[in-house]
C-alpha positions as CSV (number, residue, x, y, z in Angstrom):
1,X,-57.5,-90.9,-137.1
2,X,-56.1,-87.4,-138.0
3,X,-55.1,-87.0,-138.1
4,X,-54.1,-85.4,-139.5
5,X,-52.5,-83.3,-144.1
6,X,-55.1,-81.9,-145.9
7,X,-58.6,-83.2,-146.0
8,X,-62.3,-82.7,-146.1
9,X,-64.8,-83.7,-148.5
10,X,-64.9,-81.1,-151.4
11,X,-65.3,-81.9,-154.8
12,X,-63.6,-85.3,-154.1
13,X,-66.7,-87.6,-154.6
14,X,-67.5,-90.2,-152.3
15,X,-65.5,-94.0,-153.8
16,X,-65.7,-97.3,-153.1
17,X,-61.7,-99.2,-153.5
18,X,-63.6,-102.5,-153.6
19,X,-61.7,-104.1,-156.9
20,X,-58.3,-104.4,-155.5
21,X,-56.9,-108.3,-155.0
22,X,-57.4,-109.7,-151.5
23,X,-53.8,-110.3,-151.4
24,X,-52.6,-106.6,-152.0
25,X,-55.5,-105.6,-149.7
26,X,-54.2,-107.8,-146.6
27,X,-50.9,-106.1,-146.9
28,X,-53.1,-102.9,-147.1
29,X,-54.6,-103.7,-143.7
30,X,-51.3,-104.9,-142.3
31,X,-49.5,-101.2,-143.2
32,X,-52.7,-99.8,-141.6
33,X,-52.7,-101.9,-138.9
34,X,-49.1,-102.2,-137.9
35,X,-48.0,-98.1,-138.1
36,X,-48.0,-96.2,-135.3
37,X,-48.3,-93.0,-137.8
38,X,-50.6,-93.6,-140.5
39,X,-50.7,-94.3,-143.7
40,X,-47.9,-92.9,-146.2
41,X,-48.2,-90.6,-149.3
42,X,-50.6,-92.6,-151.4
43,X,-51.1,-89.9,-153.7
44,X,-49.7,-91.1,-157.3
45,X,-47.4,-93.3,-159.6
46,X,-43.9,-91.8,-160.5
47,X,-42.4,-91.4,-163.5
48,X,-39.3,-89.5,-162.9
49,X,-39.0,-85.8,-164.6
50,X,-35.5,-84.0,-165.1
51,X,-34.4,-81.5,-163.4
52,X,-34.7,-79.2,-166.3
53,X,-38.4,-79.2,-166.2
54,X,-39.5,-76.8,-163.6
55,X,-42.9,-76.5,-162.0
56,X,-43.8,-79.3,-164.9
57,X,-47.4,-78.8,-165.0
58,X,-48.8,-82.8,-165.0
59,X,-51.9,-83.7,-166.7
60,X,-54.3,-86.4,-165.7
61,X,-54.8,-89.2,-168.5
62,X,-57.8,-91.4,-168.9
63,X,-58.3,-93.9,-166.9
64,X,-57.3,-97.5,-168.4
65,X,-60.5,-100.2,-168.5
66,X,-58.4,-102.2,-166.5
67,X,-59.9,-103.5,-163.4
68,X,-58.9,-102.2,-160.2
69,X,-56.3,-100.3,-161.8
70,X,-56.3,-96.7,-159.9
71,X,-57.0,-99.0,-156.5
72,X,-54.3,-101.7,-157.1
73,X,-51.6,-98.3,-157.6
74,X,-52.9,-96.6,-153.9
75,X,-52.3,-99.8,-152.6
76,X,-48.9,-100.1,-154.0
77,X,-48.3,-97.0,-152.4
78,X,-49.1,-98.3,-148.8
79,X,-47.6,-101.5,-149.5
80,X,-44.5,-99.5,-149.8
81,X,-45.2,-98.1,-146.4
82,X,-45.5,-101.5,-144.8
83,X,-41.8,-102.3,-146.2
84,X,-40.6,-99.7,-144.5
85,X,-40.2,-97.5,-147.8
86,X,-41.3,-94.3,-148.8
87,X,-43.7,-93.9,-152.0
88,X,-41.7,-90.6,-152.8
89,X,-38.3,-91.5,-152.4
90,X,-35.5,-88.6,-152.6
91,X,-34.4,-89.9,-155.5
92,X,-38.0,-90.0,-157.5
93,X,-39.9,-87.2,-155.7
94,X,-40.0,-85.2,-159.5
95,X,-43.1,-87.2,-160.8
96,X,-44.8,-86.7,-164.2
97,X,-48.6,-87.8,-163.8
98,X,-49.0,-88.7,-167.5
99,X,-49.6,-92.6,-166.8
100,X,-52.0,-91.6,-163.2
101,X,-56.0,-90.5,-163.2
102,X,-57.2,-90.8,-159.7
103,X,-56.3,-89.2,-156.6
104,X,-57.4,-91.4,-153.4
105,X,-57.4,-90.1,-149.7
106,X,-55.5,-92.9,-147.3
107,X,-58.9,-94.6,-146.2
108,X,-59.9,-94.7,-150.3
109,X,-63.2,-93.0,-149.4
110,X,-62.7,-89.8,-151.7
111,X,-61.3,-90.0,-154.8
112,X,-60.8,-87.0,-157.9
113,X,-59.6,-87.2,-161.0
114,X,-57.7,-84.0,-161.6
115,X,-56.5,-81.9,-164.7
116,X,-53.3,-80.7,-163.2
117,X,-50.9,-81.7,-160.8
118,X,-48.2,-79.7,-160.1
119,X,-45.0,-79.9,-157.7
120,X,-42.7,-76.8,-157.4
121,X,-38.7,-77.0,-156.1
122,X,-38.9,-73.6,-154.7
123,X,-40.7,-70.4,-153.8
124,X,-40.0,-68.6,-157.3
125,X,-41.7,-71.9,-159.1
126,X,-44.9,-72.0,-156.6
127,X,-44.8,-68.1,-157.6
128,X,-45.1,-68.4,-161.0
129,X,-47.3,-71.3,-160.5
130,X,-50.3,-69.1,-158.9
131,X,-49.9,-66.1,-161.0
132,X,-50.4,-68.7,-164.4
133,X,-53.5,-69.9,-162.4
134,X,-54.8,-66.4,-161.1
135,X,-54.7,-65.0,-164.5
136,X,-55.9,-68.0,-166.6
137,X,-58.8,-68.1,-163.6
138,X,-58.5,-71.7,-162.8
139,X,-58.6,-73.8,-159.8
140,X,-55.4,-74.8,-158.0
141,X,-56.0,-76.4,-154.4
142,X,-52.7,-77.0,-152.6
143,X,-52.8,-80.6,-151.1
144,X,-50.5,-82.8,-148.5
145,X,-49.9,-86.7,-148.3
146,X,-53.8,-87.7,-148.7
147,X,-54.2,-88.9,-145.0
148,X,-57.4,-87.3,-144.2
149,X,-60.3,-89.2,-143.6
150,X,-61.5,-87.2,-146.3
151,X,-60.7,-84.5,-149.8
152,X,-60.4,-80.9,-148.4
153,X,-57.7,-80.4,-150.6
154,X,-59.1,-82.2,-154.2
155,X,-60.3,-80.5,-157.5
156,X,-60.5,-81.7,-160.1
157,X,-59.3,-78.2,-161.8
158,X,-55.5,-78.1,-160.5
159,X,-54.1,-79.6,-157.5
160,X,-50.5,-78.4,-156.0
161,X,-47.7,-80.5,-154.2
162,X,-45.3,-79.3,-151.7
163,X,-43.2,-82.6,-151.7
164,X,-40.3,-80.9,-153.2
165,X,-40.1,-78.1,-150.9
166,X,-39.2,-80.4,-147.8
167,X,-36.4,-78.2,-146.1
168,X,-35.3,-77.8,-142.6
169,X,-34.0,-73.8,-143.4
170,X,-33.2,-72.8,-139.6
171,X,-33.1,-74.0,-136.1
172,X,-32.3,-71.2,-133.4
173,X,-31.2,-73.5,-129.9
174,X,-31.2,-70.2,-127.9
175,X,-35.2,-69.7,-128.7
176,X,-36.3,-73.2,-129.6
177,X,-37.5,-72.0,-132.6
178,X,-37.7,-74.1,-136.1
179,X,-38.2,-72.7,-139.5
180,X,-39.5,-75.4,-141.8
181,X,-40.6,-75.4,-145.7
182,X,-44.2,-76.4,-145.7
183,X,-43.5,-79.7,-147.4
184,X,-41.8,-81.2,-144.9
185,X,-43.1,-83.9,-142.9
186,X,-43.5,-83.8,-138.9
187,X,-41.9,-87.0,-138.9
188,X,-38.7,-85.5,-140.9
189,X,-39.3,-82.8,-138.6
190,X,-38.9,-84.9,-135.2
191,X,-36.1,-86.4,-136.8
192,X,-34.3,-83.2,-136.9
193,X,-35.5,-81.7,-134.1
194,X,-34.1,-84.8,-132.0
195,X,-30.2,-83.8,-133.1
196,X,-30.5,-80.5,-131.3
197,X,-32.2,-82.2,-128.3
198,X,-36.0,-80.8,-129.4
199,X,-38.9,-82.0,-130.1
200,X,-42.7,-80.7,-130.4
201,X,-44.8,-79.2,-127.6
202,X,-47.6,-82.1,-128.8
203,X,-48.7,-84.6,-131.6
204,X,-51.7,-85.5,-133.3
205,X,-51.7,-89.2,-133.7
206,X,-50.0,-89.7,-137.1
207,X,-46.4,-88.2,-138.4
208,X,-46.6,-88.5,-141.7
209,X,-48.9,-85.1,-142.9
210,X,-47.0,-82.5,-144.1
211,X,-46.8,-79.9,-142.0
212,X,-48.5,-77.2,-144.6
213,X,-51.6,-79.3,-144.0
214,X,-51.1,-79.9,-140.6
215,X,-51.2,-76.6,-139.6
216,X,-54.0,-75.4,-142.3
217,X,-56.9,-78.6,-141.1
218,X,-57.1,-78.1,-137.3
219,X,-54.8,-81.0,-136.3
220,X,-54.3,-81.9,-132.3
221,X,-53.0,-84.4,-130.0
222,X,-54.5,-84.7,-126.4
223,X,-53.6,-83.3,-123.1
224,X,-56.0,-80.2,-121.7
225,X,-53.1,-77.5,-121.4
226,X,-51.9,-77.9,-124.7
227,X,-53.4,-76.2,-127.9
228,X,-54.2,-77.7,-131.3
229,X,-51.2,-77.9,-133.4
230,X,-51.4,-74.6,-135.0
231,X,-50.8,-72.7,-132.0
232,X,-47.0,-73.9,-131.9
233,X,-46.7,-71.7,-135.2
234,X,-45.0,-68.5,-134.5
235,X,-45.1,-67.0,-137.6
236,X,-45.3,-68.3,-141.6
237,X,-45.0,-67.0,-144.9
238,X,-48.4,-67.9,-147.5
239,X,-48.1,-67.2,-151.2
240,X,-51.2,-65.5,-152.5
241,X,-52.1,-65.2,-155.5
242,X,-53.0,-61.3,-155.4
243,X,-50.1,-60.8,-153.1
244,X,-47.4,-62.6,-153.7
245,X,-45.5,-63.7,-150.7
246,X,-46.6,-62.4,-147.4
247,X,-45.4,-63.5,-143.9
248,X,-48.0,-63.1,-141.1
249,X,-47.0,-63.4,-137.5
250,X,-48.6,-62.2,-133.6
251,X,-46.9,-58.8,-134.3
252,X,-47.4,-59.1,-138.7
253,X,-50.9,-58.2,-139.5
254,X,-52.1,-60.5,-136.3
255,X,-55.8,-60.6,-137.7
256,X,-54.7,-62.0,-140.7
257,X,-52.3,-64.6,-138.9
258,X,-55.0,-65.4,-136.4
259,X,-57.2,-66.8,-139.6
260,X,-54.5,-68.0,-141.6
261,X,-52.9,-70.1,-138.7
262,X,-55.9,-72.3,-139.8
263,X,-57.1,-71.2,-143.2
264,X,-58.1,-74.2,-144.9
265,X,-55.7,-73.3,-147.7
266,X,-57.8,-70.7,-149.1
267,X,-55.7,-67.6,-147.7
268,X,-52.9,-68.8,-148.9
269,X,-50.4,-71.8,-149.7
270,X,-48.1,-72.2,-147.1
271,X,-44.6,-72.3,-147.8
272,X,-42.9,-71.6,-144.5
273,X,-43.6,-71.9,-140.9
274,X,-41.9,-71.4,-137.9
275,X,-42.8,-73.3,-134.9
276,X,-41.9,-73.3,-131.5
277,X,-39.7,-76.3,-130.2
278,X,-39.8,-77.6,-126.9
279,X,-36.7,-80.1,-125.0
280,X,-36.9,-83.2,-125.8
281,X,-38.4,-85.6,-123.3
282,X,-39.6,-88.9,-121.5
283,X,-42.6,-89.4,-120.5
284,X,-44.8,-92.2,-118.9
285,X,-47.8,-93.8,-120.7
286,X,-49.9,-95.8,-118.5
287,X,-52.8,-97.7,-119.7
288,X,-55.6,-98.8,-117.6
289,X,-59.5,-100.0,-118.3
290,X,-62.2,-98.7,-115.8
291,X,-66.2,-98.6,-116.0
292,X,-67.8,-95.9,-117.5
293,X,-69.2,-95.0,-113.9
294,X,-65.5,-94.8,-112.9
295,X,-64.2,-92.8,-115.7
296,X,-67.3,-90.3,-114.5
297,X,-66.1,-90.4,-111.1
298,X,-62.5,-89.7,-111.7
299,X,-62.6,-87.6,-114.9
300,X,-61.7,-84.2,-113.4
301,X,-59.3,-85.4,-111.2
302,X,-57.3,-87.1,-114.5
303,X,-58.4,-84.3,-116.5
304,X,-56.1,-82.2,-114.3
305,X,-53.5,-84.6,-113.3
306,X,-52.4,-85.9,-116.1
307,X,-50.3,-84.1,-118.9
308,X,-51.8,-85.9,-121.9
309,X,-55.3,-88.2,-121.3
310,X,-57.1,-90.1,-124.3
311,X,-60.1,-92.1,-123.7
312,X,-61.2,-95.0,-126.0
313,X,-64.8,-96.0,-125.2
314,X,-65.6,-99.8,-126.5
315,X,-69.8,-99.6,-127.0
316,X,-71.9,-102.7,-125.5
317,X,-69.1,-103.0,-122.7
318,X,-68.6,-101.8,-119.6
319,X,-65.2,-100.5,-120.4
320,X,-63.3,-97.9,-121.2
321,X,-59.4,-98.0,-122.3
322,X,-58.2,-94.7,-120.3
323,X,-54.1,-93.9,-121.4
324,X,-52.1,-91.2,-119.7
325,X,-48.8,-89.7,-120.6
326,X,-46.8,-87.9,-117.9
327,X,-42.8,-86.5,-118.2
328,X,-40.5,-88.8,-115.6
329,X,-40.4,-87.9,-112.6
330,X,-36.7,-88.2,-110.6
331,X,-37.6,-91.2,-109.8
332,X,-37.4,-94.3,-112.1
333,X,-40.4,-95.6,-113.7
334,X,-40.3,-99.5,-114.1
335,X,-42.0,-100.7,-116.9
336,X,-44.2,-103.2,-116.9
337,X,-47.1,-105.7,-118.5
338,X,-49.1,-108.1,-117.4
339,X,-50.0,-110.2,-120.0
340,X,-47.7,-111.3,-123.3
341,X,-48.8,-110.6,-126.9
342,X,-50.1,-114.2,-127.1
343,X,-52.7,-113.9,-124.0
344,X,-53.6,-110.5,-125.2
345,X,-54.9,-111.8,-129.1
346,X,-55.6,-115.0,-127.4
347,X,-59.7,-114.0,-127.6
348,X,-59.7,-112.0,-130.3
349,X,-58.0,-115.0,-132.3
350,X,-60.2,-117.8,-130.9
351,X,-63.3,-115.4,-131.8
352,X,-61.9,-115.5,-135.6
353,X,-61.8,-119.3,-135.8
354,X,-65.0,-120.3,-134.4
355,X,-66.2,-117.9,-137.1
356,X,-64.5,-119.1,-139.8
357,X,-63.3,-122.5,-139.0
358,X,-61.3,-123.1,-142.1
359,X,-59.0,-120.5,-140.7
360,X,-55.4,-122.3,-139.4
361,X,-53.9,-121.5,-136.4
362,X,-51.0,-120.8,-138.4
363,X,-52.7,-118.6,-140.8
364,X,-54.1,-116.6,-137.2
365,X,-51.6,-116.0,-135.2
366,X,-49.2,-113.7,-137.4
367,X,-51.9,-111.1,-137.5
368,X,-52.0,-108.0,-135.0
369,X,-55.2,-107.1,-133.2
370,X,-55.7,-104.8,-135.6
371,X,-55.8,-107.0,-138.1
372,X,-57.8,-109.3,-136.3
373,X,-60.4,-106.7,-135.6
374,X,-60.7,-106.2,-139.4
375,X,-61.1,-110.2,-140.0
376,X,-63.9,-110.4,-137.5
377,X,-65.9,-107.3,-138.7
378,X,-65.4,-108.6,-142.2
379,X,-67.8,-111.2,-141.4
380,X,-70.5,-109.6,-140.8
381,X,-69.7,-105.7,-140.0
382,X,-73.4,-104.4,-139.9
383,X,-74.9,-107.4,-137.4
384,X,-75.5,-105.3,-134.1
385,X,-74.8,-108.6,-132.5
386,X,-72.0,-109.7,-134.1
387,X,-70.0,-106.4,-133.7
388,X,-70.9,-106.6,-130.0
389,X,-68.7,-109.6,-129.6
390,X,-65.6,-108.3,-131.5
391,X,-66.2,-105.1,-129.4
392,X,-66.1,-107.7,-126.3
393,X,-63.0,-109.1,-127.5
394,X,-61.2,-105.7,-127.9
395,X,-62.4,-105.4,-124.2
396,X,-60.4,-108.2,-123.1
397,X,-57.7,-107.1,-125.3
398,X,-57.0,-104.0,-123.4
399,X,-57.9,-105.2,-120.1
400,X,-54.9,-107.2,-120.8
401,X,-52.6,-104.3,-122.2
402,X,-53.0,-102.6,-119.1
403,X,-49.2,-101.8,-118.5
404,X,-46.6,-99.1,-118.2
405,X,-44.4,-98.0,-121.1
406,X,-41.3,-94.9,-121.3
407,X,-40.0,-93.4,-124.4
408,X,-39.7,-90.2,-125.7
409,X,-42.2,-88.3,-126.5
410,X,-42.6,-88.6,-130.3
411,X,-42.1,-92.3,-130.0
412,X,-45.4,-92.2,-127.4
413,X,-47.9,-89.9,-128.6
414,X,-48.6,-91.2,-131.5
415,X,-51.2,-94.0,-132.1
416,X,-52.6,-97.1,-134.6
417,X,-55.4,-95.8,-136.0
418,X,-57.2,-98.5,-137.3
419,X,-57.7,-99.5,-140.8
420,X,-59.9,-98.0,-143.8
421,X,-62.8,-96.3,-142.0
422,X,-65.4,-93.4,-142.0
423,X,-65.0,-91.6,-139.1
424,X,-66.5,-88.3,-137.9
425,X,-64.9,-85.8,-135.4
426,X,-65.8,-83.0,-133.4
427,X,-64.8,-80.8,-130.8
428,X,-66.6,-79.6,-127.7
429,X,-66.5,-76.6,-124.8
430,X,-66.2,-78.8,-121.6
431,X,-65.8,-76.0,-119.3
432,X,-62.4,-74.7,-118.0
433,X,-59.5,-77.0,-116.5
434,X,-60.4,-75.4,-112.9
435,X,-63.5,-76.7,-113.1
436,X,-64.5,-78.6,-115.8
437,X,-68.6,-79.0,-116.7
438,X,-68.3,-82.8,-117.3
439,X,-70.2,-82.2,-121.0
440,X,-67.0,-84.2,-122.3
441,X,-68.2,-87.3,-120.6
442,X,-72.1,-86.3,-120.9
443,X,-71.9,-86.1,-124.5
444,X,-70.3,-89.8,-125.1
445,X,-73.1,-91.0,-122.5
446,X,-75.2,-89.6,-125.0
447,X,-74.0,-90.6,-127.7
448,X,-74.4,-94.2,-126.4
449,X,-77.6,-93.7,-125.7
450,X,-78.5,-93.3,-129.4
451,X,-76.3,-96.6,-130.5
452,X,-78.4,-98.7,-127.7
453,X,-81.8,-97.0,-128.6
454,X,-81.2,-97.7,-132.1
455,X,-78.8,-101.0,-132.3
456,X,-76.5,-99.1,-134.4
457,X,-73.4,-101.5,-135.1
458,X,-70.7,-99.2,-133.7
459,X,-67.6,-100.7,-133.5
460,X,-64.7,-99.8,-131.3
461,X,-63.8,-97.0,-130.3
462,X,-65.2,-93.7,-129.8
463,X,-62.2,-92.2,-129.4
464,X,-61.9,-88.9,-127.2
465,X,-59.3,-86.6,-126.3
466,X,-58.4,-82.9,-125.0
467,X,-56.8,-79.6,-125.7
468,X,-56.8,-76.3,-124.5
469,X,-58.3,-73.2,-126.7
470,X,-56.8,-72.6,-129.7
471,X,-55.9,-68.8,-130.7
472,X,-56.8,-69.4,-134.3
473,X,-60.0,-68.0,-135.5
474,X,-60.9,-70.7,-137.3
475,X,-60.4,-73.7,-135.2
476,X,-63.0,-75.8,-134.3
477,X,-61.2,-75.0,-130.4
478,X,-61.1,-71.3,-130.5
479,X,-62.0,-69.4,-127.6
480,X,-61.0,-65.8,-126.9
481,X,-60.3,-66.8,-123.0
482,X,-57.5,-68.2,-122.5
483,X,-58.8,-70.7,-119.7
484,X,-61.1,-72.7,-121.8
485,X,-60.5,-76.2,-123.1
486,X,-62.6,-78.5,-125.8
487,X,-63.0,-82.4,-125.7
488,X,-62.3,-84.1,-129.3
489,X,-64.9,-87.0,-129.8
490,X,-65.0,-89.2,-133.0
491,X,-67.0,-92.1,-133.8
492,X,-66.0,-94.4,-137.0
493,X,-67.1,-97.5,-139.1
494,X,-64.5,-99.6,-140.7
495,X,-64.5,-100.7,-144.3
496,X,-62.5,-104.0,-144.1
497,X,-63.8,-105.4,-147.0
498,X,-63.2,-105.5,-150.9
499,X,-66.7,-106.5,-151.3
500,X,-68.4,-103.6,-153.2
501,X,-72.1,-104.1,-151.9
502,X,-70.8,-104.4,-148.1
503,X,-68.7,-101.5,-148.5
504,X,-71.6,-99.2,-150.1
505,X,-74.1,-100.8,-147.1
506,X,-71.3,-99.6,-144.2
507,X,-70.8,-96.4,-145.9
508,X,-74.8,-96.1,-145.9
509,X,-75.1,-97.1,-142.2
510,X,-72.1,-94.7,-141.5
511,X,-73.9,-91.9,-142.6
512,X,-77.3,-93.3,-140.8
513,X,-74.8,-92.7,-137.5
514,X,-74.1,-89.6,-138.1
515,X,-77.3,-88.2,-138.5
516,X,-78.8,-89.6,-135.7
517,X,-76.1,-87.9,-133.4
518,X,-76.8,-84.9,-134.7
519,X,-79.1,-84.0,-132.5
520,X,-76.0,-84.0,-129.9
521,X,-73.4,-82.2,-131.7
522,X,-76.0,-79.4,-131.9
523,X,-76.9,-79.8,-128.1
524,X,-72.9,-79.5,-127.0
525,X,-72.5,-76.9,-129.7
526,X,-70.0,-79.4,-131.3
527,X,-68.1,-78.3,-134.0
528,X,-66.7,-80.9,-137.2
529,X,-63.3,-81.3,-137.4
530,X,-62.2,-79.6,-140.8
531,X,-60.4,-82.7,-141.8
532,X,-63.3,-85.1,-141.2
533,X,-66.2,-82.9,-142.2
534,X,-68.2,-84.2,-145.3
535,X,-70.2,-82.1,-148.1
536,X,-73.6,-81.7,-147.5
537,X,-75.7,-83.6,-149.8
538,X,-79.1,-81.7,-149.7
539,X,-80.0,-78.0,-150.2
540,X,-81.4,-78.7,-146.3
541,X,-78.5,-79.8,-145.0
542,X,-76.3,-77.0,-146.7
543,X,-78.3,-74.4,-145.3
544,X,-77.4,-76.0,-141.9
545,X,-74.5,-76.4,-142.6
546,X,-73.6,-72.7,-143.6
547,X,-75.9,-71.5,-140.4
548,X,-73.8,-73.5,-137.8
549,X,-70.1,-72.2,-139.2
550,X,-71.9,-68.3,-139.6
551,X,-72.8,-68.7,-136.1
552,X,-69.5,-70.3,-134.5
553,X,-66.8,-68.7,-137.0
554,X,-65.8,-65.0,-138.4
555,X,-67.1,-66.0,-141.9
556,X,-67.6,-62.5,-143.4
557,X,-64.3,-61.7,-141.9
558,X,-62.6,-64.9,-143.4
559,X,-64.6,-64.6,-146.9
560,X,-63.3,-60.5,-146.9
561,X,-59.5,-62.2,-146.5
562,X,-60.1,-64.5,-149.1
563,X,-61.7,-61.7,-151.2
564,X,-58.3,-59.4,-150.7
565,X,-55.7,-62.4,-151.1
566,X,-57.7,-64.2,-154.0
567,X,-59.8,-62.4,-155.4
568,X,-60.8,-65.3,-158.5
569,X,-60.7,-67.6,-155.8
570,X,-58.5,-70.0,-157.3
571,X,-57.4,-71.7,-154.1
572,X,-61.1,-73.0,-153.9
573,X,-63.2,-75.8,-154.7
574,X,-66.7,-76.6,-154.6
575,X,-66.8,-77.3,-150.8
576,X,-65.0,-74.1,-149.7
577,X,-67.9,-72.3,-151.8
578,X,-70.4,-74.4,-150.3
579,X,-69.6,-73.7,-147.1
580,X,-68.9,-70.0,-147.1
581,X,-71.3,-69.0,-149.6
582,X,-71.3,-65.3,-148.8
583,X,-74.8,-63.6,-148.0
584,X,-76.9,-62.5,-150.3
């Protein structure tokens, strides 16, 4: 979903990526469908700069009257993806930006045209960088690989890139300990992590953020005695722009390092971490489908049995896709499943022809369900009753992936997404592991309750998770007792269509969705996810807005930080101010 880099909605306006070809946009569905890790860096069109040209600064140009021009060159950077490439090679990670004018997130939902792009090579560059900015007063928001649902990170003042600073600068063995430039990505992370038989504690469903923005948005994976991501950071260095270079840590300034573990980017641009490795690992994933009576019955028992637990709740069904990950036992696990790839899409690919008989078998079958799921909401994504029955077949689909898989880890915990989407997320209290309160599963009851009640045409799934309580301020999961955990719960919308009306409708209906489960975020005491939180588009829903994070966050504390480390404010945009609008 995360996911999962930088992202929120700030001064990124809301887009619709409706003129690309249908051509370039099936191979855009296929890269979404078909990674296990997201979508990759969709950010720009390179034009290689020499080395001699540090910290280039890169200015946005008009954009051409072309159609579907800034669209058709985010595609091309997914397309890349699907080969198996990577937009920012080694060889061509120096871009100039002269020839690029839009910035897209992955789902092409936001989308800024920015003054400035930069991308430093080292410390001394980003240094020089901020102090230009701080003194001149201008805006300069430090931004990842654009996989957020939405534009935490855009401005249309200054935007900075840590592609270039992408190193691996120290692994200890003895302490399991990793010191990364911010820049890198967890995937190129893994990767070296794996040579020294390590890997990380947990995994939010996609690899390829950067790990800057991975820590700074709140990302998680699932499993209710593991933290959000930021809690495997055991210390990191921020450049400021009052500052300079400071490195926070439990025992450096641990109020500071408490907020900045999650600070949104606006205490500071990471440029270091160090995170705390675990051994490398099997484990176990089991899928299996049950009722949602069943899945009330036996939550707390799963809850506590199982290592890692993710729910995936298919509306106007009776089931409910439950997937646990355990490490092997002593004992070998045989894998197993039931049905072949064929008899799995068998419904989901019959569904697709009776609605659109000119469709060939041939033209149906090379498609994943993914894919297929896309096709048949394409057809008629905001008809309650049409969305019922691709719902029905993704029921049958994962009745018939029930199954037992074993890998490692990092080749298990991550997950397909889905395609371009809205999608909203939020995280819960649910009690303590010793005895949870069962709000995790009465909230999606809920939640259901409101889709029925008002024939909403939700589409699968509401997708739910676990972690334990974060220690960073900031996290939608913190708690100051240690025993606490928080249920993730996010509902969605797909946009699998170019056609411009359709898309604007969803997008309209989305936000219908939302505000009608309202009402049970604020009953759960729910917070957004700060990568999947949206601006507020009324003076009545800003004043909300600011209410709810006064209430559940430190934000005079946060705002004084910010106040002391950037004092213009430069690492801001117009959402950041928005939402933490000091008092008057």
């Amino acid at each position: 979903l995360g996911s999962f880099a930088f992202g929120c909605s700030g001064i990124g306006r809301r887009i619709d990526t409706s003129n690309t070809n249908m051509a370039l946009r099936a191979a855009i569905a296929s890269a979404a469908a078909k990674r296990s890790h997201g979508v990759i860096r969709r950010f720009l069109s390179a034009k290689t700069k020499t080395k001699n040209q540090p910290h280039a600064e890169k200015t946005a140009t008009e954009a051409p009257k072309g159609k579907g021009t800034a669209n058709a060159m985010v595609a091309g950077g997914l397309l890349a993806s699907c080969l198996g490439l990577y937009y920012y090679s080694k060889e061509a990670v120096h871009v100039e930006q002269e020839d690029m004018q839009l910035l897209s997130n992955w789902s092409g939902t936001h989308q800024v045209k920015t003054d400035r792009m930069f991308e430093p090579e080292n410390q001394d560059e980003l240094l020089k960088i901020l102090q230009e900015a701080h003194e001149r007063g201008r805006k300069l928001r430090p931004a990842g690989n654009g996989l957020s649902p939405n534009a935490l990170s855009f401005c249309t003042d200054g935007m900075v890139r840590m592609t270039m600073m992408d190193k691996v600068l120290h692994v200890d063995k003895k302490k399991k300990q990793v010191t990364v430039q911010a820049g890198i990505t967890v995937q190129a992370l893994l990767d070296e992590l794996n040579k020294y038989g390590l890997t990380l504690e947990n995994l939010a469903s996609i690899r390829e953020q950067q790990v800057g923005g991975w820590i700074q948005a709140g990302c998680h994976g699932t499993g209710a005695t593991f933290p959000p991501v930021e809690d495997q950071i055991v210390s990191m260095k921020l450049a400021t722009p009052a500052k300079g270079v400071i490195e926070v840590s439990a025992s450096k300034d641990p109020e500071l390092f408490s907020l900045a573990k999650c600070g949104l980017g606006s205490l500071g641009i990471v440029t270091e971490a160090t995170i705390q490795a675990v051994p490398a690992h099997k484990l176990v994933e089991k899928t299996i489908t049950a009722t949602p009576s069943e899945v009330e019955e036996n939550h707390t028992m799963w809850l506590k049995e199982n290592k890692h637990l993710r729910y995936m709740w298919i509306p106007y069904t009776d089931t409910v896709v439950v997937v646990t990950c355990n490490p092997v036992g002593w004992f070998r696990t045989k894998e197993y499943q039931k049905f072949d790839e064929d008899e799995k899409l068998a419904p989901a690919r019959q569904l697709l022809i009776e609605c659109k008989p000119e469709l060939t078998q041939a033209e149906v079958e090379p498609l994943s369900f993914t894919e297929l799921r896309d096709h048949l909401l394409a057809i008629d994504p905001l008809n309650t009753e049409h969305v019922m029955k691709v719902n029905q077949v993704e029921a049958e689909y994962w009745k018939k992936s029930e199954g037992v898989r074993v890998d490692w880890s990092d080749k298990i915990l991550g997950f397909d997404c889905g395609g371009a989407q809205w999608v909203s997320e939020v995280a819960l209290p649910t009690g303590q592991l010793a005895s949870p309160d069962m709000s995790d599963v009465q909230y999606v009851k809920e939640v259901y309750n409101i889709i029925e009640a008002n024939h909403i045409p939700a589409p699968a799934p509401i997708e739910q998770r676990w972690t334990a309580r974060s220690t960073a301020q900031m996290s939608p999961a913190y708690s100051s007792n240690s025993e606490d955990i928080f249920s993730w719960v996010g509902i969605i919308m797909y946009l699998p269509s170019e056609d411009p009306a359709q898309r604007e409708a969803i997008t309209k209906r989305f936000f219908q969705y939302f505000r009608m489960t309202d009402v049970v975020r604020k009953k759960f005491n729910a917070q957004e996810h700060w990568a999947k939180i949206e601006m507020p588009t009324t003076i009545g829903e800003t004043v909300q807005a600011q209410e709810q994070l006064r209430a559940r966050y430190p934000v005079e504390l946060f705002n004084a930080k910010r106040n002391e480390l950037d004092p213009g404010h430069i690492l801001s945009n117009h959402l950041i101010e928005t939402l933490f609008k000091p008092t008057a």
